[in-house]
N, C-alpha and C positions, 0 to 999 in steps of 0.2 A: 172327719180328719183329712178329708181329699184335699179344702182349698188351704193352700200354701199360708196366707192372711191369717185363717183360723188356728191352724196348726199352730203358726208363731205366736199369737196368743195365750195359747193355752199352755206354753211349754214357758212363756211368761207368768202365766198364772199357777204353776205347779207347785206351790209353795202354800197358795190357798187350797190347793184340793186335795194333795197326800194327805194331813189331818183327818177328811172327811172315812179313810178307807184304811180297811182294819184287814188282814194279810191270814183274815180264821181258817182251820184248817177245811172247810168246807170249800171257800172263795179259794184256795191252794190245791183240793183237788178234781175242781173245776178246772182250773187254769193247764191241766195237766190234758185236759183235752181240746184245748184251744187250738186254731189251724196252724198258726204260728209255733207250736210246744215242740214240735220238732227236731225245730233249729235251736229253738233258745232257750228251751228247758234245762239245758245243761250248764250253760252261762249262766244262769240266774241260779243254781244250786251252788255253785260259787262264789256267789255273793253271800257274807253273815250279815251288814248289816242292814236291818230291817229299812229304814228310807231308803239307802240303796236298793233293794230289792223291790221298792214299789216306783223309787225311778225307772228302772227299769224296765220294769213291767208294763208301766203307762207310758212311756217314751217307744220303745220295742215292739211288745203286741197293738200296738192301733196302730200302725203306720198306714191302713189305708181303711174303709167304711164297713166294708163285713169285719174284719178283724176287731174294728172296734166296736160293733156290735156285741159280739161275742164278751167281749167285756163289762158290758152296759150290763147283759144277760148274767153272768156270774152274780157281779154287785147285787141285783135286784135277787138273785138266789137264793144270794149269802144275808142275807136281809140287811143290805145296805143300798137302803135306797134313796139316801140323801144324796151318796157319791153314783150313784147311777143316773139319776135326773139330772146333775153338772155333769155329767159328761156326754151326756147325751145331747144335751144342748150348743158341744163342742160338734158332734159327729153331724157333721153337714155335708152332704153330695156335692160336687161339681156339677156344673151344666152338660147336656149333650152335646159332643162333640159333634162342630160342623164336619162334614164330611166333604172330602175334593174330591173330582173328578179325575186329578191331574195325575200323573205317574210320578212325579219328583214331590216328597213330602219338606216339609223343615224340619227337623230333629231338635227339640227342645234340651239345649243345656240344663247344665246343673248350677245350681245355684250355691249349695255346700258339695265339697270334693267329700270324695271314700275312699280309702284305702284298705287291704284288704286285711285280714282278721282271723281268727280260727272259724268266724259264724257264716262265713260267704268263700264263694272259690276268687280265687283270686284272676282278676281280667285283664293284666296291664301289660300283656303282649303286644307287639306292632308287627302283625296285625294281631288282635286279640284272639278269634278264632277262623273257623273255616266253615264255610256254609256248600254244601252241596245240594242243588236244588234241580230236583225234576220238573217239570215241564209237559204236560201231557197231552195238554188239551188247547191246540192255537187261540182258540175264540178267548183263553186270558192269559194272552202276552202280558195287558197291561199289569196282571197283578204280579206276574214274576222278575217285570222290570223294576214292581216298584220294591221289593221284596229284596232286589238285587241292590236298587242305589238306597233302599234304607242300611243293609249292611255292612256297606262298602263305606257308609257314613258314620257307622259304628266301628270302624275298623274292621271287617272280618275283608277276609278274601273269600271272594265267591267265583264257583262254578257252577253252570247252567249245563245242562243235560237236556235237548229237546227230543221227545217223539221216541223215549229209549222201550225197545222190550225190556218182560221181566228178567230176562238172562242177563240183560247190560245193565239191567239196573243193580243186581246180584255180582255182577265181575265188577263192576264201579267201587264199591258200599265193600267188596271184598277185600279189594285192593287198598281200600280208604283204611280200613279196622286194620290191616297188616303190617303198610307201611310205621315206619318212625313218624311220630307228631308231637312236633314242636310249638304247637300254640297251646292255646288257655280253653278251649272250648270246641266241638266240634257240634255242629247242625245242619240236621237233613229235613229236606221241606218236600212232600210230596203234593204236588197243584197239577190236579185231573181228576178221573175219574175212581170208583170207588164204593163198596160195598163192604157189611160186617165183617170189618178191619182188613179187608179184599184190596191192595193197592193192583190197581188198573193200567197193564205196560201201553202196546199202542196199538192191542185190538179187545175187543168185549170180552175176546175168550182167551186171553193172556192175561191171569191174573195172579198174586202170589199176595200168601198173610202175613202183613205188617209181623208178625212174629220171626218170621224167617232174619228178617230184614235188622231185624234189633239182638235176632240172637249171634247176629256177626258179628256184635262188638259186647258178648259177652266175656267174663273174665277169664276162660279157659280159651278164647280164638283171637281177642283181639292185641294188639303188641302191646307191651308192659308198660311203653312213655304214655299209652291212650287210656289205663283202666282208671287211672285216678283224677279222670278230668269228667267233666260234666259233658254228657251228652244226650241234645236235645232231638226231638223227631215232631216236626211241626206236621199234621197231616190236613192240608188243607182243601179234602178232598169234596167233589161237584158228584154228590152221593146218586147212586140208583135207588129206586124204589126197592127196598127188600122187603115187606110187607110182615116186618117180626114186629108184633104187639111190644109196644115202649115199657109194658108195664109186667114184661116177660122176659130180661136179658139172659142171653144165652152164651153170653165170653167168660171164657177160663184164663184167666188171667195169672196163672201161675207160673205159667210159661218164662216169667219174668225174673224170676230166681236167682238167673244166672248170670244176671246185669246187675252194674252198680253206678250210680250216681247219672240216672237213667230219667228223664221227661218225653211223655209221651203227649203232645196235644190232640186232641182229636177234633173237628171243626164239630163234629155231632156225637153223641151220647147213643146207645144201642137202639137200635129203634125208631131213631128218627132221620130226617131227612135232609143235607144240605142245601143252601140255596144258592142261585147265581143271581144278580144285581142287575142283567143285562146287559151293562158298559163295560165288560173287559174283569169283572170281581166279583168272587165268590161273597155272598153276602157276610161271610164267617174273615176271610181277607181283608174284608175292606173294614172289620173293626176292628182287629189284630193289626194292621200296618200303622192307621190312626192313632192307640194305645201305646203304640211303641215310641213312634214319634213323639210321642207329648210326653211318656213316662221313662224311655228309658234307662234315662240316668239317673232318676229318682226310687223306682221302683223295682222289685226285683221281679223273674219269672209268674213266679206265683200270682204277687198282687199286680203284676198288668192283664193276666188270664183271667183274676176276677173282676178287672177292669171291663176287660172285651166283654166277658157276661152280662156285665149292667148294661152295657153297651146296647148290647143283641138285646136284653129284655125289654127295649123299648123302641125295637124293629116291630111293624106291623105283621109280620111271618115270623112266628116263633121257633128258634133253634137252639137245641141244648146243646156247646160245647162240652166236651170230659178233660180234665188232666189226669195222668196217673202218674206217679212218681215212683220209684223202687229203689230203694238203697242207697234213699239221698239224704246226704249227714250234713249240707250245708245251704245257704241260699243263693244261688245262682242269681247274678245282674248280666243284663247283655254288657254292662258299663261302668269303668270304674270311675275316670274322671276323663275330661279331651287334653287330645295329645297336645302338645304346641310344637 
């Protein structure tokens, strides 16, 4: 369901393939664990009538190739595997994204406008949101320039922090969570260095845990305009060797409790290692910048994250990004439609 051409046929041909798919209560509490059920579990309990509710479902849950996997997997579960086999044949990849060298990307418009909905936060601020971005490590300027004109292209206003200790990055991030905020979105990007969730200020032994850092815009510290917006923490960090077996993670991730409608990226998963590119980008940046520019106004958070991942799975240096989400009741897009 990636390419645009397929998509559009198939939403053409949806009148031959509801018939084939039968809504059994097995195929319904499948679907309850789908990655998408989240958000749209609740709109589709909404729905009585039954077409409607497999409109939906096949419109909604596949918008991008793992999600419509997951669906392919139900059908065949529920033993329906006529309507598993057509849809499968809809579910096609996109190519590998060229990758540039250049620091200025093109930002891929949208083709259909969104407007926003109880199912997504709503983005139609000017500027939309605010991006605060650290800065850590010179040797990649270029990924924080490009970082900076991809969101400046999205509308956000961004500030760049270079070479901050962890104190300044703690009175920055303090000051950010406390003030009044008037946009749609707030995002903080950490680009440097980095250990088991260890953000790196601007020496080896100045370090402080991304938890600190996220629990300053939890619901009991941060001001009241900022609890009910989305807020993302991009950590695009140039990782040390911490020599903890992958197959061993050791984060408590509870800590999290206290925040709501909360995105953590992380370039790597416990245990493993990020890469740099050598030109200026972390190898986990330079398919998160690529991803965004092609999908952002098509695609929300989520499905451009699983995007980056396909991304990376066909880097010859294998790196497992993580998302974790906490107390997120909606789907976050960097974008809602361009301004004029």
């Amino acid at each position: 369901m990636d390419k645009e051409e397929v998509r559009t046929r198939f939403m053409q041909n949806m009148d031959q393939f509801l018939p084939l798919v039968t809504l059994s209560p097995l195929f319904m509490t499948l679907l309850e664990t789908h990655t998408c059920a989240r958000n749209l579990i609740r709109t589709l309990q909404g729905i009585t009538d039954i077409t409607g509710k497999k409109v939906f479902i096949f419109t909604e849950f596949n918008r991008d190739r793992n999600a419509c996997n997951e669906l392919v997997d139900f059908l065949r579960r529920s033993d329906q595997p006529d309507a598993a086999r057509e849809l499968e044949l809809y579910n096609q990849g996109t190519a590998p994204l060229v990758y540039s060298q250049d620091v200025i990307l093109t930002v891929k418009k949208a083709n259909t406008l969104r407007s926003g909905t109880s199912r997504w936060f709503v983005m139609d601020g000017a500027p939309r949101g605010r991006v605060l971005l650290f800065l850590q490590v010179p040797d990649l300027q270029n990924e924080a320039d490009r970082f900076d004109d991809l969101f400046q292209k999205l509308f956000f206003s961004v500030n760049v922090y270079r070479n901050y200790s962890c104190d300044q990055i703690v009175d920055t991030l303090k000051t950010a969570s406390e003030g009044e905020f008037r946009k749609d979105a707030l995002i903080v990007m950490f680009i440097g260095h980095g250990r088991d969730q260890m953000v790196q200020g601007n020496g080896a032994s100045d370090e402080i845990h991304i938890k600190k850092l996220v629990d300053l815009f939890s619901e009991n510290k941060c001001h009241v305009t900022l609890r009910l917006k989305p807020k993302i923490f991009l950590s695009l960090i140039k990782c040390l060797d911490t020599g903890v077996n992958p197959q061993e993670p050791v984060v408590d991730r509870e800590w999290m409790d206290g925040t709501t409608r909360t995105f953590i990226c992380y370039a790597c998963a416990d245990g493993t290692e990020s890469f740099y590119t050598g030109n200026g980008y972390t190898l986990y940046g330079q398919a998160l910048s690529h991803c965004i520019a092609e999908y952002a106004y098509e695609l929300n958070l989520t499905q451009i994250f699983n995007k980056t991942c396909d991304e990376m799975s066909r880097a010859l240096i294998q790196q497992r990004p993580e998302l974790i989400m906490k107390n997120v009741d909606r789907e976050f897009y960097l974008a809602e439609y361009t301004f004029t």
